[in-house]
DRENDO-1510 file (C-alpha; in Angstrom, 1 decimal, always signed):
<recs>
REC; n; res; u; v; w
REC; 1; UNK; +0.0; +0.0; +0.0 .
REC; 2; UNK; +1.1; +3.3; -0.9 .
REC; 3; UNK; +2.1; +5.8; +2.0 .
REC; 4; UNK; +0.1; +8.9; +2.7 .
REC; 5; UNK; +3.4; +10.9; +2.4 .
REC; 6; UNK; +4.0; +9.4; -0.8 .
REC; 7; UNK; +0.7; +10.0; -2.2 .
REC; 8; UNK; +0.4; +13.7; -0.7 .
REC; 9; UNK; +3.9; +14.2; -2.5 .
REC; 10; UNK; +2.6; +12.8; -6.2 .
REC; 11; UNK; -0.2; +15.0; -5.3 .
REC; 12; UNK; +1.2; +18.0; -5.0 .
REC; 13; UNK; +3.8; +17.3; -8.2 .
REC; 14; UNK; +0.6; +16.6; -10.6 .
REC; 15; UNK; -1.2; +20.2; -8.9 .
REC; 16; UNK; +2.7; +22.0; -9.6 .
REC; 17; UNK; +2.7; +20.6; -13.2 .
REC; 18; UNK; -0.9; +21.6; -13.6 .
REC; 19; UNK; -0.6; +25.2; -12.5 .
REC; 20; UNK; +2.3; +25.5; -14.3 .
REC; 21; UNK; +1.2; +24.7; -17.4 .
REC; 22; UNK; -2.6; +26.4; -16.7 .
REC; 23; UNK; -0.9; +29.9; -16.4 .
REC; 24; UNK; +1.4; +29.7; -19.0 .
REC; 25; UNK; -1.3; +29.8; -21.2 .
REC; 26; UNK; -3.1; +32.3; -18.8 .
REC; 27; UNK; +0.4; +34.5; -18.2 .
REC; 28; UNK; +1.3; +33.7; -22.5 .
REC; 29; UNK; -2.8; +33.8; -23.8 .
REC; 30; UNK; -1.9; +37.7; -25.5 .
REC; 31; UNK; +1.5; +37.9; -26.0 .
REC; 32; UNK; +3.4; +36.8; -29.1 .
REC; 33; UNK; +6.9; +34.9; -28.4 .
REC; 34; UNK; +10.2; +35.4; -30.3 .
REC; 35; UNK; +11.4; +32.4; -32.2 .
REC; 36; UNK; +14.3; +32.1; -29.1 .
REC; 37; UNK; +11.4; +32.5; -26.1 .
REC; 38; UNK; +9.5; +29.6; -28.1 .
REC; 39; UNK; +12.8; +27.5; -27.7 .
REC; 40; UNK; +13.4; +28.8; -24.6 .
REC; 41; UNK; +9.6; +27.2; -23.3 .
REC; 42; UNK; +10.6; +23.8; -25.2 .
REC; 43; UNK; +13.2; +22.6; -23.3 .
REC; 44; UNK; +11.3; +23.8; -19.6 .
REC; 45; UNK; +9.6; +20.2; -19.4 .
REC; 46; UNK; +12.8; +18.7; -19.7 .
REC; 47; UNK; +14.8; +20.9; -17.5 .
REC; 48; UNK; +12.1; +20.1; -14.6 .
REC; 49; UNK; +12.4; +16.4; -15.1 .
REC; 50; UNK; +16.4; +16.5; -14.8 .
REC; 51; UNK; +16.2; +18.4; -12.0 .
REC; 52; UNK; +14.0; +15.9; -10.3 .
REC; 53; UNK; +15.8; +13.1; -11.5 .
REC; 54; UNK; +19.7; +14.5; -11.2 .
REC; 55; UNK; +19.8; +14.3; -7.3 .
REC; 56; UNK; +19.4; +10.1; -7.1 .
REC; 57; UNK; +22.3; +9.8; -9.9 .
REC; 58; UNK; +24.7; +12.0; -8.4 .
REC; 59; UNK; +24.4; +11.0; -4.5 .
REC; 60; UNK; +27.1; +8.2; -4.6 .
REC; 61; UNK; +27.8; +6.5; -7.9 .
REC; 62; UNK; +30.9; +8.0; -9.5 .
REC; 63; UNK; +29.5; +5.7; -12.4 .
REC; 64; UNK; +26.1; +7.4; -13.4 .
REC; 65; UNK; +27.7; +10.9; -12.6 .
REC; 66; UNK; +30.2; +10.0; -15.4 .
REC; 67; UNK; +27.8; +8.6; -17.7 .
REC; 68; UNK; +25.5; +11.6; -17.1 .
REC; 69; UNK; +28.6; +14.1; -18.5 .
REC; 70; UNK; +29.0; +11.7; -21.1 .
REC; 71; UNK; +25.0; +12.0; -21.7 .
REC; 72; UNK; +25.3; +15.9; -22.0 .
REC; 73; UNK; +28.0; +16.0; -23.8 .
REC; 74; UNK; +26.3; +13.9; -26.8 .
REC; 75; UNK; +23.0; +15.9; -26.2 .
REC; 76; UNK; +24.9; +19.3; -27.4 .
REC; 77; UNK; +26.3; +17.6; -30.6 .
REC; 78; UNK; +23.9; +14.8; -31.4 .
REC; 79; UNK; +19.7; +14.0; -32.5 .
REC; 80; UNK; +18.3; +12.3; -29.5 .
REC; 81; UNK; +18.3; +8.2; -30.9 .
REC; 82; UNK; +22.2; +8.8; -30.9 .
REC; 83; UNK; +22.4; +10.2; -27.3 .
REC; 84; UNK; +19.9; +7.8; -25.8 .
REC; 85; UNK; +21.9; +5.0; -27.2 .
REC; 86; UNK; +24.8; +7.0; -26.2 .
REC; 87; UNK; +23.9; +7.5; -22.9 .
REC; 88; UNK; +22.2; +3.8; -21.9 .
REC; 89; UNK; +26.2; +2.0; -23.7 .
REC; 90; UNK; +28.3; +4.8; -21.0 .
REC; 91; UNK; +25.6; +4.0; -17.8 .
REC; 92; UNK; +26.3; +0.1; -18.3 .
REC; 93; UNK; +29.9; -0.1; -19.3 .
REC; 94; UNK; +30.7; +2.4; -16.5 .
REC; 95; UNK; +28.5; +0.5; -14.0 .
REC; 96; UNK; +29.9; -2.4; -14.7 .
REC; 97; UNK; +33.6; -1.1; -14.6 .
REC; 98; UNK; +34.1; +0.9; -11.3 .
REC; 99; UNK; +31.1; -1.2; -9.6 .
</recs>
């Protein structure tokens, strides 16, 4: 069964994400966005989920804190098939090396 802490914290995520996104479009509904604010507002989603995901990978494991440069450094120079394969190859060889 799931904890009440647990569920009061997926609660208040999905309520964040919900808000967030209601005003954008209430904040957004009259303006008109540059070409470099519309890029800007495409990589927000993503930013959030790293940041919510970073803090587990880089507690302890000089492996995943590796493969995660190694991640960032394709995402700057490479389409996104290339960097997840990229990315899952660096996690499990280094994992497997200095664990």
């Amino acid at each position: 069964m799931i904890h009440a802490s647990t569920l009061i914290a997926i609660l208040f995520i999905a309520l964040t994400t919900y808000l967030t996104r209601l005003l954008g479009y209430v904040l957004l509904k009259n303006k008109t966005l540059s070409a470099k604010h519309k890029r800007i507002l495409e990589v927000v989603p993503g930013c959030v989920l790293i940041s919510v995901i970073a803090p587990y990978f880089v507690k302890d494991n000089p492996a995943d804190l590796i493969a995660i440069v190694i991640t960032l450094l394709a995402a700057s120079r490479l389409p996104l098939l290339s960097t997840v394969v990229i990315s899952m190859l660096s996690a499990a060889l280094l994992r497997q090396i200095l664990i």
